[in-house]
ChimeraX commands (.cxc) that place a marker at each C-alpha (Angstrom):
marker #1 position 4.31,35.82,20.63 radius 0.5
marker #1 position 1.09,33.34,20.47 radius 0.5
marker #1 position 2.06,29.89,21.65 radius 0.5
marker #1 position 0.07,28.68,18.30 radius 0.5
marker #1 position 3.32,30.55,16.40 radius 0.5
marker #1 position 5.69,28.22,17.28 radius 0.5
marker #1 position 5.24,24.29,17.99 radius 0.5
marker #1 position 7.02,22.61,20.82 radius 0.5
marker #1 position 10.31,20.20,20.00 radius 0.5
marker #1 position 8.42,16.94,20.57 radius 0.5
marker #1 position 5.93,17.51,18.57 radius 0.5
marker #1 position 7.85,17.31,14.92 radius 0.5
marker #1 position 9.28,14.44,15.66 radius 0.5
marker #1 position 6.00,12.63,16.11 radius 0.5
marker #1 position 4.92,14.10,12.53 radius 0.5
marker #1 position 8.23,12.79,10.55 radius 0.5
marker #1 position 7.42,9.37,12.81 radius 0.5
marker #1 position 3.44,9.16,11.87 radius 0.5
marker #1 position 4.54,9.84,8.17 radius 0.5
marker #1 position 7.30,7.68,8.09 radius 0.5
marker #1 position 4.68,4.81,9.62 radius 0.5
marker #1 position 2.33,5.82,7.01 radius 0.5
marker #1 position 4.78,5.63,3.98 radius 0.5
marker #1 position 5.99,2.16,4.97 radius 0.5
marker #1 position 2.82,0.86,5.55 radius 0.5
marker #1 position 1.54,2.15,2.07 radius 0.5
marker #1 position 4.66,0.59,0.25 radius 0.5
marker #1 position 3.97,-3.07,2.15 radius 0.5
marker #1 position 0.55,-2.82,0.42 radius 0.5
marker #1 position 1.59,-2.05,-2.57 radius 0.5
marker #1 position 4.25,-4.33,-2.42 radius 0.5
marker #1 position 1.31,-7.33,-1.93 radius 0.5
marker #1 position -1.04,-5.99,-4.49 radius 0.5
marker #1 position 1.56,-6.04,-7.10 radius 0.5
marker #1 position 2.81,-9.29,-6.38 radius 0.5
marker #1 position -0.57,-10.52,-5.91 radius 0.5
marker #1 position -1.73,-9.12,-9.31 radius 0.5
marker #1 position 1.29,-10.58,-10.50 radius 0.5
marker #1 position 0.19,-13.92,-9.51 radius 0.5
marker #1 position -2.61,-14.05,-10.57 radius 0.5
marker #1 position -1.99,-12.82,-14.28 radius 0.5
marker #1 position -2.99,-9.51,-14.00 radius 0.5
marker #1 position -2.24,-7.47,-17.28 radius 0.5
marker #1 position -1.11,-4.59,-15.26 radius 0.5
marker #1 position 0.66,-5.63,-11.92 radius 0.5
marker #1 position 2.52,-2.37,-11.94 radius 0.5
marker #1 position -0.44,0.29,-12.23 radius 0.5
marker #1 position -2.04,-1.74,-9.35 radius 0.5
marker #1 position 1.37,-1.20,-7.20 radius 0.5
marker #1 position 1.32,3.11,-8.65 radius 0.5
marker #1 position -2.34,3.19,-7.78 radius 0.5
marker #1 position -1.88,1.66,-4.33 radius 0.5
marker #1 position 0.86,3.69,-3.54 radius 0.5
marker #1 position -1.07,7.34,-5.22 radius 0.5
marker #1 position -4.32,6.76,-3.79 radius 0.5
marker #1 position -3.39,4.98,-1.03 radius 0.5
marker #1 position -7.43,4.69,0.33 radius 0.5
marker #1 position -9.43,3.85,-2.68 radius 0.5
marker #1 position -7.37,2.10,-5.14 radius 0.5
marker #1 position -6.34,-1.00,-2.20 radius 0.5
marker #1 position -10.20,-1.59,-1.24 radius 0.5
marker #1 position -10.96,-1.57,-5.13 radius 0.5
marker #1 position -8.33,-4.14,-5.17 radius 0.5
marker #1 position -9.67,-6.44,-3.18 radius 0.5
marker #1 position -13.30,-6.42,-4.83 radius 0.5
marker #1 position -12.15,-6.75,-8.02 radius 0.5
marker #1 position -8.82,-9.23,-7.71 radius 0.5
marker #1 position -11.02,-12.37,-7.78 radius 0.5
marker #1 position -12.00,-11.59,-11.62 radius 0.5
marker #1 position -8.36,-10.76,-12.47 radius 0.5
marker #1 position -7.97,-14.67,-12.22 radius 0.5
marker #1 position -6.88,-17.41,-9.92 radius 0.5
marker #1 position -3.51,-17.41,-8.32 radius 0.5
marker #1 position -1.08,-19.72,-9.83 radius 0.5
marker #1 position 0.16,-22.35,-7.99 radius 0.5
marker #1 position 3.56,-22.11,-6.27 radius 0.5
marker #1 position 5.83,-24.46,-4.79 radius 0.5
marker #1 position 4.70,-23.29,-1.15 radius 0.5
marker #1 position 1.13,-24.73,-1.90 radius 0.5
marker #1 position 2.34,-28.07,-2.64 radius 0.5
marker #1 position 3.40,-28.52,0.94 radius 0.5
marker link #1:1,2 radius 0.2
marker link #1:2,3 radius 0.2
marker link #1:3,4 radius 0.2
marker link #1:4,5 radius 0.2
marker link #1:5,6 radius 0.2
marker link #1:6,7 radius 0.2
marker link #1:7,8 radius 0.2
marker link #1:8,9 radius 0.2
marker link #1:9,10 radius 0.2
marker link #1:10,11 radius 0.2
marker link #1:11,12 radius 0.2
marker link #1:12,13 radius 0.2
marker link #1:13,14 radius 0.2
marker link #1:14,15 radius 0.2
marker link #1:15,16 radius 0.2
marker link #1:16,17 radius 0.2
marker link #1:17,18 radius 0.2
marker link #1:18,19 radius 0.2
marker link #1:19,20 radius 0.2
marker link #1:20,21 radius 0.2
marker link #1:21,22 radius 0.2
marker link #1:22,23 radius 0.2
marker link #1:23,24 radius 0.2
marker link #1:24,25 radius 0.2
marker link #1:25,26 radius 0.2
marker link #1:26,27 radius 0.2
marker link #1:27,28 radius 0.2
marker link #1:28,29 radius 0.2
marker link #1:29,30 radius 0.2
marker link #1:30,31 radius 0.2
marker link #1:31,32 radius 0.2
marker link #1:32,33 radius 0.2
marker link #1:33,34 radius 0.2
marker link #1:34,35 radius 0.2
marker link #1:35,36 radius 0.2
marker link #1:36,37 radius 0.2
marker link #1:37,38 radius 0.2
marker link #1:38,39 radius 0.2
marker link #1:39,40 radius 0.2
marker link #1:40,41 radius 0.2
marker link #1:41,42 radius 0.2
marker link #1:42,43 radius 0.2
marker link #1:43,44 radius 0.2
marker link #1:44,45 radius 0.2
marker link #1:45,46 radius 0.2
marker link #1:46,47 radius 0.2
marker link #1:47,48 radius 0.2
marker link #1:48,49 radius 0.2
marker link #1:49,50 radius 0.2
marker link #1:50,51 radius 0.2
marker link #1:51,52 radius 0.2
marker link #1:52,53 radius 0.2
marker link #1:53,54 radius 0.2
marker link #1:54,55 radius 0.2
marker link #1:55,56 radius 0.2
marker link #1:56,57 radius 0.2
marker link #1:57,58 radius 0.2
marker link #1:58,59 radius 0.2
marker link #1:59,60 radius 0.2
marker link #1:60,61 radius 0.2
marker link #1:61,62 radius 0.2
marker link #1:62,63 radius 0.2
marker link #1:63,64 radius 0.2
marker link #1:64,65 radius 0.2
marker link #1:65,66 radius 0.2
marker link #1:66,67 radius 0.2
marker link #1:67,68 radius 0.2
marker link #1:68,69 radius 0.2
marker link #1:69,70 radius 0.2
marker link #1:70,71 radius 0.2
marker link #1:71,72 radius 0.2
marker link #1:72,73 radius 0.2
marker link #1:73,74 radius 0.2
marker link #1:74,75 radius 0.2
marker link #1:75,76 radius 0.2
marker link #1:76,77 radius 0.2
marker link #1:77,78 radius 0.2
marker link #1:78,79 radius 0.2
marker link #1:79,80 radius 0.2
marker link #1:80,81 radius 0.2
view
């Protein structure tokens, strides 16, 4: 048997734990974008959050060039502080 055949223990675990990492850290983003399209009127808040979360390296830099035109963020009761 090659040793390339078979991986050691340790190292599966730190796949599931990168991937996990990855997956959370994809949902916090989409998480902002939609709320962030959301206040700031966006049409679509929810295709922003699908597209973060299906291309999770394009549509998130898009995002950010193009969120300016999608309008100005309402005002909230934490700005009035």
């Amino acid at each position: 048997m090659l040793p390339l055949q078979q991986p050691p223990a340790g190292d599966f675990s730190l796949v599931v734990w990168l991937g996990a990492a990855f997956a959370v850290i994809v949902i916090g983003v989409s998480i902002y974008i939609y709320r962030d399209a959301r206040r700031r009127n966006s049409d679509n808040p929810v295709l922003w959050a699908l597209g973060a979360i299906a291309i999770p390296f394009i549509v998130p830099i898009v995002y950010l060039f193009v969120r300016d035109q999608l309008g100005t963020p309402r005002s909230t009761l934490r700005d009035k502080r």
